[in-house]
KOLVO-305606 format. One record per residue (C-alpha): residue number from 1; residue in one letter; x, y, z. Coordinates in pm, 1 decimal, always signed. Layout:
residues N
<r num="NUM" residu="a" x="X" y="Y" z="Z"/>
...
***
This chain:
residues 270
<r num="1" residu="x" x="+0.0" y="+0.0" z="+0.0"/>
<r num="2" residu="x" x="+115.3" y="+337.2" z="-98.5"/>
<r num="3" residu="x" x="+180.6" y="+565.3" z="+165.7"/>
<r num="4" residu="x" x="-34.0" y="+859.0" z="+218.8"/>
<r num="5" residu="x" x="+71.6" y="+1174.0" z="-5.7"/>
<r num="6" residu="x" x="-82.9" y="+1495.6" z="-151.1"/>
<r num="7" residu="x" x="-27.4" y="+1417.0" z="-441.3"/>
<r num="8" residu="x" x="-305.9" y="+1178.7" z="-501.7"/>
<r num="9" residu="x" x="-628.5" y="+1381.4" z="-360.6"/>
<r num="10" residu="x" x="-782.6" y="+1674.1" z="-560.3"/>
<r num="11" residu="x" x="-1123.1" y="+1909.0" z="-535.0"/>
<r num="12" residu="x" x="-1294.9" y="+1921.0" z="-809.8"/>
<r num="13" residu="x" x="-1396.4" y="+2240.6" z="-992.3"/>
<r num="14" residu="x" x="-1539.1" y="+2287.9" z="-1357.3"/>
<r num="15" residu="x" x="-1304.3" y="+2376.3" z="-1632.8"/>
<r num="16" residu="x" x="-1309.7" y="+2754.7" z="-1714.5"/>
<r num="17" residu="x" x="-1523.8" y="+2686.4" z="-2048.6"/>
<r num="18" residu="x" x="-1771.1" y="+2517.6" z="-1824.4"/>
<r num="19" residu="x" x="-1781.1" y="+2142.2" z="-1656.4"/>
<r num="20" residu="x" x="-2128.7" y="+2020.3" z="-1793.4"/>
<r num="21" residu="x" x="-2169.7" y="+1904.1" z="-2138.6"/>
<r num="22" residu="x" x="-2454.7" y="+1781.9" z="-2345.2"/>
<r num="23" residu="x" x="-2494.9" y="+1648.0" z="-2704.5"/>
<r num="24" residu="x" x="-2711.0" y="+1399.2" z="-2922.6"/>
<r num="25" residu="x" x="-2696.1" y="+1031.9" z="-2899.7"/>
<r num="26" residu="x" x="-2408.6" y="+857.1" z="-3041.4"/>
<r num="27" residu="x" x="-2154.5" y="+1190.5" z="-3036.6"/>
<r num="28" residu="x" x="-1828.8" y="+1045.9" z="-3021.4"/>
<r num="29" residu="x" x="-1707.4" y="+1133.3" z="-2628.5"/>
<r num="30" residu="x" x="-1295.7" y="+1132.5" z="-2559.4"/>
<r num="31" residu="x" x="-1143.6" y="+857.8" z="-2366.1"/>
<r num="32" residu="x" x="-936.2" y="+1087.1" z="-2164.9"/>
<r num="33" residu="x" x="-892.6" y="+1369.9" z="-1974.4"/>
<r num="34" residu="x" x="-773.4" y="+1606.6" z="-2153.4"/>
<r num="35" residu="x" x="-906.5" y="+1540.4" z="-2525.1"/>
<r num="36" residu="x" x="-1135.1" y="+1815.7" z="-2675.0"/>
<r num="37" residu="x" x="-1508.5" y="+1737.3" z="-2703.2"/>
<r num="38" residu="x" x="-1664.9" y="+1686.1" z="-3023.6"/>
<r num="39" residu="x" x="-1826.2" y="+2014.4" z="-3207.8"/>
<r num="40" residu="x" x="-2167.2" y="+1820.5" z="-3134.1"/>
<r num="41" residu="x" x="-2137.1" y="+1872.9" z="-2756.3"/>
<r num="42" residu="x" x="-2255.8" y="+2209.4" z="-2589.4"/>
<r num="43" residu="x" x="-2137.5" y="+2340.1" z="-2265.5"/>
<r num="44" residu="x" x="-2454.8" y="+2397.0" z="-2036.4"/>
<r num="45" residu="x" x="-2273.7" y="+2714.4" z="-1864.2"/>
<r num="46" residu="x" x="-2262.6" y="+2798.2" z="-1504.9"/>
<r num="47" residu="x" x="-2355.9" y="+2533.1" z="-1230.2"/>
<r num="48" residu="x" x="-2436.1" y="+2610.2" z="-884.2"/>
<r num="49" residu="x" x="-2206.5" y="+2555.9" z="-581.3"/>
<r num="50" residu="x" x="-2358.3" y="+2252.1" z="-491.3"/>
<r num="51" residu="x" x="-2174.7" y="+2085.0" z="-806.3"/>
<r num="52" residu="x" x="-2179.4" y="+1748.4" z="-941.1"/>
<r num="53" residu="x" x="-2325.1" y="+1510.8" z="-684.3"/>
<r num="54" residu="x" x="-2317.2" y="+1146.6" z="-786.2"/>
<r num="55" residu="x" x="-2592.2" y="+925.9" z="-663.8"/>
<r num="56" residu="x" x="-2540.8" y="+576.2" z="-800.8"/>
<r num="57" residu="x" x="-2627.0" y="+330.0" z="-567.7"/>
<r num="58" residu="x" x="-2540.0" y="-117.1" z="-606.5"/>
<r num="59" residu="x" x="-2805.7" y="-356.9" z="-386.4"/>
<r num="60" residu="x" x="-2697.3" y="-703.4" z="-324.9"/>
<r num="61" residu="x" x="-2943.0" y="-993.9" z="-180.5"/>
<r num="62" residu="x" x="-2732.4" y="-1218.7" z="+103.0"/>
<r num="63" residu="x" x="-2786.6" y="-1570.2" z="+43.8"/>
<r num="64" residu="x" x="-2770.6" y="-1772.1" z="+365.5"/>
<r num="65" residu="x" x="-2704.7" y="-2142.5" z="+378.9"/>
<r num="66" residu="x" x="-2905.9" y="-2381.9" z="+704.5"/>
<r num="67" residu="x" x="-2691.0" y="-2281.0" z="+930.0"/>
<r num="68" residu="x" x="-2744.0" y="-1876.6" z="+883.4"/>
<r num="69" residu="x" x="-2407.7" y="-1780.7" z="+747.3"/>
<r num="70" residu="x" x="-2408.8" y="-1584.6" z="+464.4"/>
<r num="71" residu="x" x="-2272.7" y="-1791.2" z="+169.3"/>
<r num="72" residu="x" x="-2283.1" y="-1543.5" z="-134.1"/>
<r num="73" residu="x" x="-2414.6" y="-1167.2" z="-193.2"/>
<r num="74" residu="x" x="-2627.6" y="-1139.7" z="-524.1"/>
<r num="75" residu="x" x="-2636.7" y="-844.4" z="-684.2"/>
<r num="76" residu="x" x="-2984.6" y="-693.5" z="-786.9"/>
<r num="77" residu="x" x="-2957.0" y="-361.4" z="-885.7"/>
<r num="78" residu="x" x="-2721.0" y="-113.2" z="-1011.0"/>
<r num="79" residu="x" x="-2765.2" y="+235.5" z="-1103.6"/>
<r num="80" residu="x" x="-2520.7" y="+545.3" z="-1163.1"/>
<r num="81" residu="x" x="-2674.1" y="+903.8" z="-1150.2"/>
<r num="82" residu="x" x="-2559.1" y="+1213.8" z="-1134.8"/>
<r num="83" residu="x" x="-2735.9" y="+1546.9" z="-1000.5"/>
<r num="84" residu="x" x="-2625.7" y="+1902.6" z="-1081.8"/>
<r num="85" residu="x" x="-2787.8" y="+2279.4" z="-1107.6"/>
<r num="86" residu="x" x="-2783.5" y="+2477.4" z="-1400.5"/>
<r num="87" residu="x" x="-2830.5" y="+2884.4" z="-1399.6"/>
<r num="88" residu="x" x="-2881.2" y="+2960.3" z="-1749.3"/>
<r num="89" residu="x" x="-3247.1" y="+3007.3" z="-1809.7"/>
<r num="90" residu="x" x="-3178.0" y="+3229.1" z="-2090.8"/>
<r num="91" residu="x" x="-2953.8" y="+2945.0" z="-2293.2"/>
<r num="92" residu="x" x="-3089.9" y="+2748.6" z="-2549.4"/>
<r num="93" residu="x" x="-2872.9" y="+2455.6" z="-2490.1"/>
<r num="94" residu="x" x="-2955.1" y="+2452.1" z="-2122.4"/>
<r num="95" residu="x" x="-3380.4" y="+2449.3" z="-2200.7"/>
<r num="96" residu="x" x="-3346.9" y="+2198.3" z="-2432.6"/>
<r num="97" residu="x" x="-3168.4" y="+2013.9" z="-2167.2"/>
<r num="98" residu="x" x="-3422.8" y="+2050.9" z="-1918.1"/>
<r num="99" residu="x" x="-3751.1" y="+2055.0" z="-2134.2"/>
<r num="100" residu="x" x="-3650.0" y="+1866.0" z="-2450.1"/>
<r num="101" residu="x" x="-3511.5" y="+1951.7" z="-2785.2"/>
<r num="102" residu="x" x="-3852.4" y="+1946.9" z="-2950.6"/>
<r num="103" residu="x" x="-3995.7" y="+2179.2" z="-2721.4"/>
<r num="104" residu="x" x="-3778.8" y="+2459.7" z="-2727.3"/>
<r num="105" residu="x" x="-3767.9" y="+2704.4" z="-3007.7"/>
<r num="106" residu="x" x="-3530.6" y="+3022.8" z="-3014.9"/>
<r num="107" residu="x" x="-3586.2" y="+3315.8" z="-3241.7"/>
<r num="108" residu="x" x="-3362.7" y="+3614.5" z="-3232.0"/>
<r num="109" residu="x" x="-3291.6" y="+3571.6" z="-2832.3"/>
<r num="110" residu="x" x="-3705.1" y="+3497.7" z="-2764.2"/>
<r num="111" residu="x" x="-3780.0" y="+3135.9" z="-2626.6"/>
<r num="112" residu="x" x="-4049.1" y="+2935.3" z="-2642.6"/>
<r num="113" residu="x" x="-4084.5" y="+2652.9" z="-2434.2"/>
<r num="114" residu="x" x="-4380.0" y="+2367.4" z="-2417.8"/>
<r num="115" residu="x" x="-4386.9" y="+2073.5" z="-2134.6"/>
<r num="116" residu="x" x="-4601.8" y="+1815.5" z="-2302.5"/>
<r num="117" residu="x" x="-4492.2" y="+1532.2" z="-2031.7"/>
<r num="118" residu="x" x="-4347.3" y="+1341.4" z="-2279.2"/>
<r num="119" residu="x" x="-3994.3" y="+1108.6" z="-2168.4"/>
<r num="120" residu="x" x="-3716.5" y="+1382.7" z="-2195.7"/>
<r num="121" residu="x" x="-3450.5" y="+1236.9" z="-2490.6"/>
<r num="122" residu="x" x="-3149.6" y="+1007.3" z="-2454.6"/>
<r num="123" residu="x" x="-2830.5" y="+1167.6" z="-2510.8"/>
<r num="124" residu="x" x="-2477.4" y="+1219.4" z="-2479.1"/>
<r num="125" residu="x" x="-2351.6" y="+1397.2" z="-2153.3"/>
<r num="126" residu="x" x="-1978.6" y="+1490.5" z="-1950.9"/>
<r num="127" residu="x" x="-1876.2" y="+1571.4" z="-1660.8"/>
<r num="128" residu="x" x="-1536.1" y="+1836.5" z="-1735.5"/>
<r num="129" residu="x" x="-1331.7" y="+1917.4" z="-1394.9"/>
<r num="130" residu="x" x="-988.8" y="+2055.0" z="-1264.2"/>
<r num="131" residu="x" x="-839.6" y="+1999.2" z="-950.7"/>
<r num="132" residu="x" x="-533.3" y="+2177.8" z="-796.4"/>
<r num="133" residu="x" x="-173.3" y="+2108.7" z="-891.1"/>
<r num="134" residu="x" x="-322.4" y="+2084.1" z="-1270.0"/>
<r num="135" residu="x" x="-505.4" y="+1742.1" z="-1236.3"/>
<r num="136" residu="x" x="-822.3" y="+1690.1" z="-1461.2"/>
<r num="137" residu="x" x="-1115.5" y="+1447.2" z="-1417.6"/>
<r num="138" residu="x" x="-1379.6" y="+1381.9" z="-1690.4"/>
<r num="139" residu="x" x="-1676.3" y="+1202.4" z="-1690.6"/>
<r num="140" residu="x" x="-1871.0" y="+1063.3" z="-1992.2"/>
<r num="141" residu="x" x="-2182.8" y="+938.4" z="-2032.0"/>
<r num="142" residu="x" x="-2258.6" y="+767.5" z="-2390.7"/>
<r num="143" residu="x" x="-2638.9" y="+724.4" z="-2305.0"/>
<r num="144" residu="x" x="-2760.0" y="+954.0" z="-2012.4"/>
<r num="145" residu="x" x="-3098.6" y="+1049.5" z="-1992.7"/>
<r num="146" residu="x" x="-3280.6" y="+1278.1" z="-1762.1"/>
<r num="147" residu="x" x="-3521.2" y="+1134.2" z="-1515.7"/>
<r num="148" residu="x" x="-3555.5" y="+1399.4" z="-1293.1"/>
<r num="149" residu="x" x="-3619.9" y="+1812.9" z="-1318.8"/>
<r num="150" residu="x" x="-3719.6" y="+2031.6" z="-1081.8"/>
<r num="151" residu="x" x="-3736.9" y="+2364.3" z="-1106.1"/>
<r num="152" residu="x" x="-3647.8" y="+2635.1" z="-785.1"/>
<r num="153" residu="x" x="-3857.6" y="+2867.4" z="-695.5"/>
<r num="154" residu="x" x="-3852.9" y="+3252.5" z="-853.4"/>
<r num="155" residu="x" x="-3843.4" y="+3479.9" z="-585.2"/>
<r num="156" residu="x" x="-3597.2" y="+3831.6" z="-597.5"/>
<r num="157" residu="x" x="-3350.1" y="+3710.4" z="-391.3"/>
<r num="158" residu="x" x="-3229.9" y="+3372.3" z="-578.1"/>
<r num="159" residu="x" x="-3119.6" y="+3294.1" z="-924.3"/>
<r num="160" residu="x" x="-3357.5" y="+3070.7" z="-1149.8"/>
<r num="161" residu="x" x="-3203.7" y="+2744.6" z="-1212.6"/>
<r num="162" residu="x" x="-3325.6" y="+2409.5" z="-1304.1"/>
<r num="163" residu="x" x="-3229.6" y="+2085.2" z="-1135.2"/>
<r num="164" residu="x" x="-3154.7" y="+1781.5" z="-1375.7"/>
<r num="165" residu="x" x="-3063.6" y="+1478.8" z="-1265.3"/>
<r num="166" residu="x" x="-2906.3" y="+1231.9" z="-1573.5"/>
<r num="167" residu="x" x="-2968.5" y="+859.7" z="-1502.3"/>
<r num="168" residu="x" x="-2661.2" y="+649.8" z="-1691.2"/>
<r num="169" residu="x" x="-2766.6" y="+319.1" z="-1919.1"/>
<r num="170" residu="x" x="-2518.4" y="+105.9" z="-2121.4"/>
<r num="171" residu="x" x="-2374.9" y="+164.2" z="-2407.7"/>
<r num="172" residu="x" x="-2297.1" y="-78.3" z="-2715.4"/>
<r num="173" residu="x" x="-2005.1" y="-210.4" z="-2486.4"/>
<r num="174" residu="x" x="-2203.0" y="-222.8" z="-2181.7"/>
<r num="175" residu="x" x="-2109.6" y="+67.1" z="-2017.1"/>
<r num="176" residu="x" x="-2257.4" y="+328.7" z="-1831.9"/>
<r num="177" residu="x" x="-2011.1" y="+577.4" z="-1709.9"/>
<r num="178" residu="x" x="-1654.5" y="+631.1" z="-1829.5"/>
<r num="179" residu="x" x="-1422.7" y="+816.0" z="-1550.6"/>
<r num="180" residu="x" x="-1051.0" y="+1005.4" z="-1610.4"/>
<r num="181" residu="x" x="-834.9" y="+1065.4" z="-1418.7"/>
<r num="182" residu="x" x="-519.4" y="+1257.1" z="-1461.4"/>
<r num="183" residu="x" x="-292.7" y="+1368.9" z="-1177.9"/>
<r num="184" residu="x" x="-130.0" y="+1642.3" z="-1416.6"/>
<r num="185" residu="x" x="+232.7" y="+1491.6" z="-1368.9"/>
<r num="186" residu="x" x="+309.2" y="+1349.2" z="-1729.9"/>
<r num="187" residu="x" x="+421.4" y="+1665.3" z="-1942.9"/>
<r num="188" residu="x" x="+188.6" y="+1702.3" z="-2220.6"/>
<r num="189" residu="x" x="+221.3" y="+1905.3" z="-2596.9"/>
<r num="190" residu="x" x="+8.7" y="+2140.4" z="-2680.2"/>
<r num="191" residu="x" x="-363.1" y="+2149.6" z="-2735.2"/>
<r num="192" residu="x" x="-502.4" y="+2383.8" z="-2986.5"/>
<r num="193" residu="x" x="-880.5" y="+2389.2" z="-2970.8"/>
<r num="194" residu="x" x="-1028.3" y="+2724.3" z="-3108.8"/>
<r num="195" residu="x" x="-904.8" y="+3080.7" z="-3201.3"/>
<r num="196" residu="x" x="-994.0" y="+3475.0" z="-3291.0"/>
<r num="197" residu="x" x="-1035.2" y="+3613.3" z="-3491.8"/>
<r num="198" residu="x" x="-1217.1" y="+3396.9" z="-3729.1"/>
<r num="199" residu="x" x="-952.3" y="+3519.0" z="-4017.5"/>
<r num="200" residu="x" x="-605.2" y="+3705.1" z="-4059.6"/>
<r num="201" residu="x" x="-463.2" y="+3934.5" z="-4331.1"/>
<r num="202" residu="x" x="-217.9" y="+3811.4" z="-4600.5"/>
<r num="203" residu="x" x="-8.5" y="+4040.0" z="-4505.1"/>
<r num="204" residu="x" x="+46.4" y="+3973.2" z="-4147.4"/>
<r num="205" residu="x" x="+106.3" y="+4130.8" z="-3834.0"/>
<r num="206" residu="x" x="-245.0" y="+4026.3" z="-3669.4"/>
<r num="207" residu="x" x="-299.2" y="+3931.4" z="-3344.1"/>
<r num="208" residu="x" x="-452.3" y="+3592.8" z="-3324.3"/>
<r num="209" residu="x" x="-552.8" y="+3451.6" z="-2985.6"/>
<r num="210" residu="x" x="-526.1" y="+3066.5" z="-2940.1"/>
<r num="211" residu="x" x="-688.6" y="+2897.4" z="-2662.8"/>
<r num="212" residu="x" x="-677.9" y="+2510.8" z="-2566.6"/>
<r num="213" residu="x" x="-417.6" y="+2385.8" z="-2298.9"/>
<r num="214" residu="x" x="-57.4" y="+2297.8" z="-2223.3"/>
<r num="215" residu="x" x="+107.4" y="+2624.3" z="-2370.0"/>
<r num="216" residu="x" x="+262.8" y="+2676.9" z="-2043.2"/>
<r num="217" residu="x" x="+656.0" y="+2630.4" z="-2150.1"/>
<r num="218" residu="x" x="+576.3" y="+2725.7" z="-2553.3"/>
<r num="219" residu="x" x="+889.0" y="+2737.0" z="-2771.2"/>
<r num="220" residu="x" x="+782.7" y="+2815.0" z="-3075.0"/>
<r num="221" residu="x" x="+442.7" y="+2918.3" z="-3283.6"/>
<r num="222" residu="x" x="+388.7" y="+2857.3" z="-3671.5"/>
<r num="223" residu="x" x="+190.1" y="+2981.3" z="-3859.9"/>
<r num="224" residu="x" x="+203.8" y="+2697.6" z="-4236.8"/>
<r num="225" residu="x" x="+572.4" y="+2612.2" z="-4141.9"/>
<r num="226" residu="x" x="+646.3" y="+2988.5" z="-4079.3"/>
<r num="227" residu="x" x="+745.8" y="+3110.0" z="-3740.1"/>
<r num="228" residu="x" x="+508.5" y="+3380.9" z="-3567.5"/>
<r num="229" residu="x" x="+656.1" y="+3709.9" z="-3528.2"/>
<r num="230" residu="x" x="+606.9" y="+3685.0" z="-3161.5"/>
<r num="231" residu="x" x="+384.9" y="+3559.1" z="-2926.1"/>
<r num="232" residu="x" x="+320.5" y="+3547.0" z="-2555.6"/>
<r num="233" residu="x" x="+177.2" y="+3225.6" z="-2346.3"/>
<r num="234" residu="x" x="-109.0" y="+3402.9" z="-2112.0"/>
<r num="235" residu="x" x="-167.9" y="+3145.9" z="-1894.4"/>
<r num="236" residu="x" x="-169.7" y="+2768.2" z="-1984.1"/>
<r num="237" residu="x" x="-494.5" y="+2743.4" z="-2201.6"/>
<r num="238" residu="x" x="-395.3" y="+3099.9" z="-2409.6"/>
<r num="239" residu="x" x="-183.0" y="+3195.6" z="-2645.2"/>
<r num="240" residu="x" x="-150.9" y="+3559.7" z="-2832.8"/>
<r num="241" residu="x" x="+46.3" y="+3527.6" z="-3150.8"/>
<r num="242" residu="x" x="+184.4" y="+3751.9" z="-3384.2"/>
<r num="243" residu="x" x="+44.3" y="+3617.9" z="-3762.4"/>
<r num="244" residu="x" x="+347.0" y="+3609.3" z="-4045.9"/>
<r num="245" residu="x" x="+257.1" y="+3679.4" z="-4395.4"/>
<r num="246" residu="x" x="+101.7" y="+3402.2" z="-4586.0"/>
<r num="247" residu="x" x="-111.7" y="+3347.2" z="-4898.0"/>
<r num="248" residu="x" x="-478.3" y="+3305.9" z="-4861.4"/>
<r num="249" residu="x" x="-581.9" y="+2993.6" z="-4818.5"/>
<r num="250" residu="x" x="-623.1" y="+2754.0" z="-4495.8"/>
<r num="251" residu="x" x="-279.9" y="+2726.7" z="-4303.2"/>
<r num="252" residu="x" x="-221.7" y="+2473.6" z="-4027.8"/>
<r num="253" residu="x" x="-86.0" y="+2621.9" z="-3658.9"/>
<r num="254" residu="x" x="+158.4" y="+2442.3" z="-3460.2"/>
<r num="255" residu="x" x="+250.3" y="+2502.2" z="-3157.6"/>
<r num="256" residu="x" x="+568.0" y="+2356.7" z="-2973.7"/>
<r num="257" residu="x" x="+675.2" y="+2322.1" z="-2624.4"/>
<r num="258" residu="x" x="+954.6" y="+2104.5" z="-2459.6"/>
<r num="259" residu="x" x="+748.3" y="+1748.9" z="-2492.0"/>
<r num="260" residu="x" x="+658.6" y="+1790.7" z="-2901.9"/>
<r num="261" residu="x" x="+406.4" y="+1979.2" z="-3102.2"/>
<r num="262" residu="x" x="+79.2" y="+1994.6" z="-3126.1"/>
<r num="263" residu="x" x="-133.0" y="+1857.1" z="-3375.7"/>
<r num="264" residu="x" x="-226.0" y="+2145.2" z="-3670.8"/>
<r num="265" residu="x" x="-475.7" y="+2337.4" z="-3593.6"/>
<r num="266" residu="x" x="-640.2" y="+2524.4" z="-3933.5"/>
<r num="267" residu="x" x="-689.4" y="+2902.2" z="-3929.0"/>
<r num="268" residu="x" x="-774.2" y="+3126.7" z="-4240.4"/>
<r num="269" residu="x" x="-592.6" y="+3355.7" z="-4453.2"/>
<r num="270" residu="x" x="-813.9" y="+3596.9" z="-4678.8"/>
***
């Protein structure tokens, strides 16, 4: 047995982008910690300071021979659940969460929303966290499904929020929940996952802003195999970058720090 040591407890907070994530059926979900989500899963934005509480819960029958001593524990039930408040009334993503994708239509910032009683939709959901001393745990659900939503009461003095809690059934594998865990001491490249603006000038000298994670210790930025004209790391998930000249077109970023590269990321000349 290990002895005891700090390094292997962590609190658990939500990524800065936001720790609870939502998509259809089927999206493709990473199978690690670190791995950026698929384009098909939203971010549900903020979550109260309750958090994530997990409510899963394994019943066994005890099977007892003549003489009264249990002989074997039979498992009859197993169920993994997972409770959480969301505060963003106003987001599309987050009503169609609570109420259904069928029943919530957005025009031009107005929402209209219809509860019909119908089963809410099976669908793809995660669970995004940090912890301290940069350690990351993810949880993904392939086939989550909402079985209970209440709503708190709307009074001056509190925030409306619904309450969803996701109930976890197998997937094609038989699995239900898929946890990471990553205790932040392997050195990891680069992660490019978005940038601004949406396009840079031929001629360079833009200022392009790359977020994603690991940049932390960044030795180089290029821009299509041609260096940046400067750049400075932020923090560990951003980057500002001076662009170099380039022809219009699609060019692939890199970005380097002392474990490798990253994998391209495209950006657009025009």
């Amino acid at each position: 047995m290990a002895a005891p040591s700090v390094s292997t407890i962590a609190n658990a907070k939500p990524v800065v982008a936001g720790g609870v994530l939502r998509g259809p059926l089927q999206t493709p979900l990473p199978t690690d910690a670190s791995t950026s989500f698929d384009a098909g899963m939203k971010r549900l934005g903020h979550v109260s300071e309750d958090g994530l509480a997990p409510e899963g819960e394994r019943s066994t029958n005890a099977v007892r021979d003549w003489g009264g001593d249990v002989i074997a524990q039979l498992q009859t039930e197993h169920s993994s659940r997972f409770t959480f408040t969301l505060y963003g009334v106003f987001d599309t993503d987050v009503l169609k969460a609570a109420f259904g994708d069928d029943n919530v239509v957005t025009v031009g910032g107005k929402s209209t929303v219809i509860e019909d009683g119908a089963e809410l939709p099976h669908g793809a959901w995660a669970f995004d966290m940090r912890g301290d001393g940069g350690k990351k745990t993810r949880i993904c659900i392939p086939d989550g499904q909402p079985s209970n939503v209440t709503e708190a009461s709307m009074v001056a003095g509190e925030l409306q929020s619904l309450t969803l809690t996701i109930e976890a059934f197998k997937d094609g594998d038989g699995v239900k929940v898929y946890r990471y865990y990553d205790d932040g001491s392997a050195a990891s490249v680069p992660l490019l996952t978005s940038h601004t603006p949406s396009s840079l000038a031929t001629a360079g000298g833009d200022l392009i802003t790359l977020t994603g994670a690991h940049f932390t210790g960044t030795t180089a930025v290029a821009f299509g195999g041609t260096a940046a004209g400067d750049f400075t790391v932020i923090n560990d998930t951003t980057l500002v970058a001076v662009s170099p000249a380039k022809t219009a077109g699609s060019v692939n970023v890199v970005v380097t720090n002392a474990t490798g590269a990253s994998a391209t990321h495209a950006v657009t000349y025009a």
